[in-house]
N, C-alpha and C positions, 0 to 999 in steps of 0.2 A: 325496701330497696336500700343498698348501703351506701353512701355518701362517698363522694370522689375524693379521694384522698390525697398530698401530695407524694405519698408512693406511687401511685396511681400516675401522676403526668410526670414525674422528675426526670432526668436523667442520667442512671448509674455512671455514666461514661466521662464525668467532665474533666476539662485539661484546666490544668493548673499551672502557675509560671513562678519562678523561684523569687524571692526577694533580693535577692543576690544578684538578677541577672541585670544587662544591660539594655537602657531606655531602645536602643534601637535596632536590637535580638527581640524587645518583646514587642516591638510595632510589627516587624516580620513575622512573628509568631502567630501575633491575632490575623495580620492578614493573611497570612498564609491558613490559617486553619479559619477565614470566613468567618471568625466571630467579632464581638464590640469590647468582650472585655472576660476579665477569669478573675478568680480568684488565686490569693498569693498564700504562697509556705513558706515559712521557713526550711532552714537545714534539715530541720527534723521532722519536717513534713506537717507541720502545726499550719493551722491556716492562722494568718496572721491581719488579712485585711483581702481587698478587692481593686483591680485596678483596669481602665479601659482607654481606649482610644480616644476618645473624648478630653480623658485626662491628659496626653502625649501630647495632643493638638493644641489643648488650654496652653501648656508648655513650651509650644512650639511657638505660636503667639504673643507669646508675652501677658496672655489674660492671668489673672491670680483667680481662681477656681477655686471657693474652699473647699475645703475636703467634706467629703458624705454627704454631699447634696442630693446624689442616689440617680444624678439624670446623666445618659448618655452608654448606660451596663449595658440596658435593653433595649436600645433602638433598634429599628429593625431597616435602617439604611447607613449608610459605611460611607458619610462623606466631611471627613475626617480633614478636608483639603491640607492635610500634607504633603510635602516634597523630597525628591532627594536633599534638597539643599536645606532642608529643615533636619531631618535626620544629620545630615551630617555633622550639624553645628551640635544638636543633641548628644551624638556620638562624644563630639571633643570636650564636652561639661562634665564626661565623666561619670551620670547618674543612672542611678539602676533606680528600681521597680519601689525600692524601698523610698527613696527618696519622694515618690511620689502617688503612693499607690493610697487608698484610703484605707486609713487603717481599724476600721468597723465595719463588722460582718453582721449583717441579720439572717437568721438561720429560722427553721423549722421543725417541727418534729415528722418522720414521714406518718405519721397517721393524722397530721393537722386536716382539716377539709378545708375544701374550697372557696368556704363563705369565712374560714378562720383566717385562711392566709391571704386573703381580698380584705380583711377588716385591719391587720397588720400592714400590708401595704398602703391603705389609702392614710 
C-alpha cells in the first residue's frame, strides 16, 4: 500500500494576496473567499511570508502578537470580532500585508507523508 502523501490532500488552487496590498482589501479578501488566512508574494510572485485574520484582529486590538507563532492560519471558526470601525481606523494607518504579515513559510515537499508532515508540525 503506498503511503498518503501531501500531493495526495493539498490543494492546487490556493489564493494568495500581494504584500503590497492594503490591511483592509486583505480583511475582505479572506472574508470574502471564507478562509483564516494565505499566503503573501511579492511583485514577483515569490512567496515571501503568511498572513491571517487573526493577525488583523491582534492589530485591530492593540495586542502585540509576535510574529510565527503559527496559531490562528488554520482555525477552523472565523471569529475574528472585527468591525467596521476597526477597519476603518486600519484603513487610515495606512498598512499593507507586508507590514504585518509573518514573514516565515514552512513548506513541504509534495511527496512528504503524512506521518512526515504531522512530525513537522507538532
Amino acid at each position: 500500500m503506498r503511503p498518503i502523501t501531501a500531493s495526495d490532500l493539498m490543494n492546487p488552487e490556493v489564493l494568495t494576496v500581494r504584500d503590497d496590498m492594503g490591511v483592509r482589501d486583505l480583511a475582505s479578501f479572506l472574508i470574502g473567499n471564507e478562509i483564516s488566512g494565505a499566503p503573501v508574494a511579492d511583485a514577483e510572485g515569490r512567496l515571501v511570508g503568511v498572513v491571517s485574520l487573526a493577525d488583523i484582529a491582534a492589530l485591530a486590538s492593540g495586542v502585540d502578537r509576535p510574529r510565527g507563532d503559527g496559531f490562528g492560519f488554520f482555525g477552523p471558526d472565523r471569529d475574528d470580532g472585527l468591525d467596521e470601525e476597526d477597519m476603518e481606523e486600519l484603513d487610515q494607518d495606512g498598512l499593507r500585508v507586508a507590514d504585518i504579515m509573518t514573514p516565515q513559510i514552512f513548506s513541504v515537499a509534495e511527496d512528504a507523508t503524512v506521518s512526515q508532515i504531522a512530525s513537522m508540525m507538532l
